[in-house]
Every structure is written in structure tokens, then in C-alpha cells.
C-alpha positions as CSV (number, residue, x, y, z in Angstrom):
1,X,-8.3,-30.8,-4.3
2,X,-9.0,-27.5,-2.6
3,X,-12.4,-28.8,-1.0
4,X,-10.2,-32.1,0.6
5,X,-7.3,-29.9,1.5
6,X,-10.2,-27.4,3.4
7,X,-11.6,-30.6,5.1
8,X,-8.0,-31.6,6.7
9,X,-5.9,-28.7,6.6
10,X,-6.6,-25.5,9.2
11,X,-2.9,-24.1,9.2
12,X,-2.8,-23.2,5.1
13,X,-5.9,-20.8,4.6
14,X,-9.6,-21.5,5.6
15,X,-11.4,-24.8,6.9
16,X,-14.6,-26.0,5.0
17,X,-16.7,-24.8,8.9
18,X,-14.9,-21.2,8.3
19,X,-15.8,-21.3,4.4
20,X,-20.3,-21.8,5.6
21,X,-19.6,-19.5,8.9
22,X,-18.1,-16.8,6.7
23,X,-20.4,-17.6,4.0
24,X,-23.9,-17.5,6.1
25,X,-22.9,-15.1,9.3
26,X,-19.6,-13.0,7.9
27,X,-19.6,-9.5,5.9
28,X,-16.3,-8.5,4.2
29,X,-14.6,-5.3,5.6
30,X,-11.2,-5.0,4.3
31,X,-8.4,-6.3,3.0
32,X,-4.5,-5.9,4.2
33,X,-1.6,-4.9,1.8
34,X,-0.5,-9.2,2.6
35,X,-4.0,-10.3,0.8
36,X,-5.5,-11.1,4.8
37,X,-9.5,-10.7,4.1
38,X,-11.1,-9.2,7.4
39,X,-14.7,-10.3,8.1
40,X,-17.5,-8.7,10.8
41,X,-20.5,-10.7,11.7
42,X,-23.7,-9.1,10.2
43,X,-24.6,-8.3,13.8
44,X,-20.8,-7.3,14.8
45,X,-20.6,-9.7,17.5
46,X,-17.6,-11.4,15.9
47,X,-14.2,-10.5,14.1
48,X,-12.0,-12.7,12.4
49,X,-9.4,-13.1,9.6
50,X,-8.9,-15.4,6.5
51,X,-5.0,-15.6,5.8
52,X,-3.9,-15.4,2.2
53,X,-1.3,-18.0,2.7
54,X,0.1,-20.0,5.8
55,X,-1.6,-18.9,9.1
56,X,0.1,-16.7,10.8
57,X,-0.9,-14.4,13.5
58,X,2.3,-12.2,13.0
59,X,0.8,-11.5,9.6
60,X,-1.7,-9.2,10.8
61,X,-0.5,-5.7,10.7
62,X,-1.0,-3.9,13.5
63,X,-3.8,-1.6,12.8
64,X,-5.8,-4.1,11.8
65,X,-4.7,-6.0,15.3
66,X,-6.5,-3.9,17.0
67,X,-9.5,-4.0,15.3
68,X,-9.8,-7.5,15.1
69,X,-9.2,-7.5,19.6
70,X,-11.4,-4.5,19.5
71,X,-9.2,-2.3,20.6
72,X,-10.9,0.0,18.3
73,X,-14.3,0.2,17.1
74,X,-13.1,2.3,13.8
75,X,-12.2,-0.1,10.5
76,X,-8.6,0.6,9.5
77,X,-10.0,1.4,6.2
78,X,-11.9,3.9,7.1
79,X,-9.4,5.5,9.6
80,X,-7.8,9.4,9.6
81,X,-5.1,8.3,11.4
82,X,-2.1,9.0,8.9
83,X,1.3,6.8,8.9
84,X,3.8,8.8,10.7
85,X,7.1,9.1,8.8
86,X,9.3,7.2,11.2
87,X,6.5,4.0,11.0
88,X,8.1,1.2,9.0
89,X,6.1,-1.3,7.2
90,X,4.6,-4.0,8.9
91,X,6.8,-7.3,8.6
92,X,5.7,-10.9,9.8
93,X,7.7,-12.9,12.6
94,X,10.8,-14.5,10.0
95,X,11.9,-16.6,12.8
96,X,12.7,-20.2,11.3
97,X,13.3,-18.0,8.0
98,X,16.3,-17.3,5.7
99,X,15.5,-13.6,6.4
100,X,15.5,-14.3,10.2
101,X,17.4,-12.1,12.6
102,X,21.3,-13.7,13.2
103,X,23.9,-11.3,15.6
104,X,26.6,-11.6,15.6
105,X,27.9,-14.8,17.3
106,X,25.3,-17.0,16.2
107,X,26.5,-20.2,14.6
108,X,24.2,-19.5,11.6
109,X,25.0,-15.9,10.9
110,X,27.7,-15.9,8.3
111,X,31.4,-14.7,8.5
112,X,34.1,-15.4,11.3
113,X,33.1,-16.0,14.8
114,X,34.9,-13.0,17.1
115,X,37.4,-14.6,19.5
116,X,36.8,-15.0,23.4
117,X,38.0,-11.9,24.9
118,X,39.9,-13.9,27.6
119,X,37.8,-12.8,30.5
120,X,36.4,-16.5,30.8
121,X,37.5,-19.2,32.9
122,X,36.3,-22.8,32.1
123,X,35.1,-24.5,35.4
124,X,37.1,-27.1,36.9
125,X,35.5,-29.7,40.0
């Protein structure tokens, strides 16, 4: 089943072309706290990603971002750059998500609906 679902499928994990290309060209270089596997080409003309689940660009955590639109040269891995305190952990886009963002208003955020503050005149032709 995983070979067919490689062979159709490009949005859940790798294709069956990214399986050889990564296979004959790629070298592994990392791995993010999500499970994303971060390939070089032998040569280091190319960067790429394999998600661990759906793909998603808005899984790629930031420092690994820029390495990937080299940004930096320096593998995140291998980087002195501590986490400052205020940082907070990366987080993927939840829009279309339970956990998605809902202010107040919205017609899917839950609780009463605050009342028109009578500053708003329907129009009339």
C-alpha cells in the first residue's frame, strides 16, 4: 500500500521520484522536533524537506526555514545561536483547525455574540 500511495499521492509524505532523488543525490542533515527529515545534495546544490505527516510548509520551523531558502549557510543543528527566553515554540498554521484562532465575534468562536453598540445605521435606497 505505501509504494501505490507514493505513486499517486504528493500532499501526505514523499513521492516514489522524491524517494530515488533522495535515495541517489540526497545526504541526511537533520531532523526537526515535528519528525521533518532535512536533506543536502552530496554537492549542496539543493535543499529540501521530507514532511512526517501531511505537507505543510508552515511545519518548518523557522530556523530550519532559513536554511532550507539559504538564508544561512550554517545547519541549525550545528548552530550557537541559543533560544532567547521570550521565543515560543514553533507552531504550524491551525487555520481550518479545531485549535484555529476565533475572536471574539466570529460565528464559530463559542459563547454569546456582544451586541451592536448602536453606532450603525442599516442603509436604505
Amino acid at each position: 500500500m505505501s509504494l501505490i500511495k507514493q505513486l499517486f499521492t504528493w500532499w501526505d509524505g514523499q513521492t516514489a521520484g522524491t524517494r530515488l532523488w533522495t535515495w541517489r543525490k540526497g545526504e541526511l542533515v537533520g531532523e526537526d522536533t515535528q519528525g521533518n527529515h532535512y536533506y543536502r545534495e552530496r554537492n549542496g546544490a539543493r535543499r529540501w524537506v521530507i514532511y512526517a505527516g501531511p505537507v505543510d510548509a508552515s511545519r518548518v520551523p523557522p530556523e530550519w526555514h532559513g536554511w532550507l531558502h539559504y538564508t544561512v549557510d550554517e545547519l541549525p543543528t550545528e548552530s550557537a545561536h541559543p533560544h532567547k527566553q521570550f521565543e515560543k515554540a514553533h507552531q504550524p498554521n491551525l487555520t481550518g483547525t479545531p485549535a484555529a484562532y476565533r475572536p471574539d465575534g466570529s460565528i464559530l468562536a463559542s459563547g454569546e455574540r456582544p451586541k451592536a453598540t448602536g453606532d450603525y445605521e442599516a442603509w436604505s435606497p
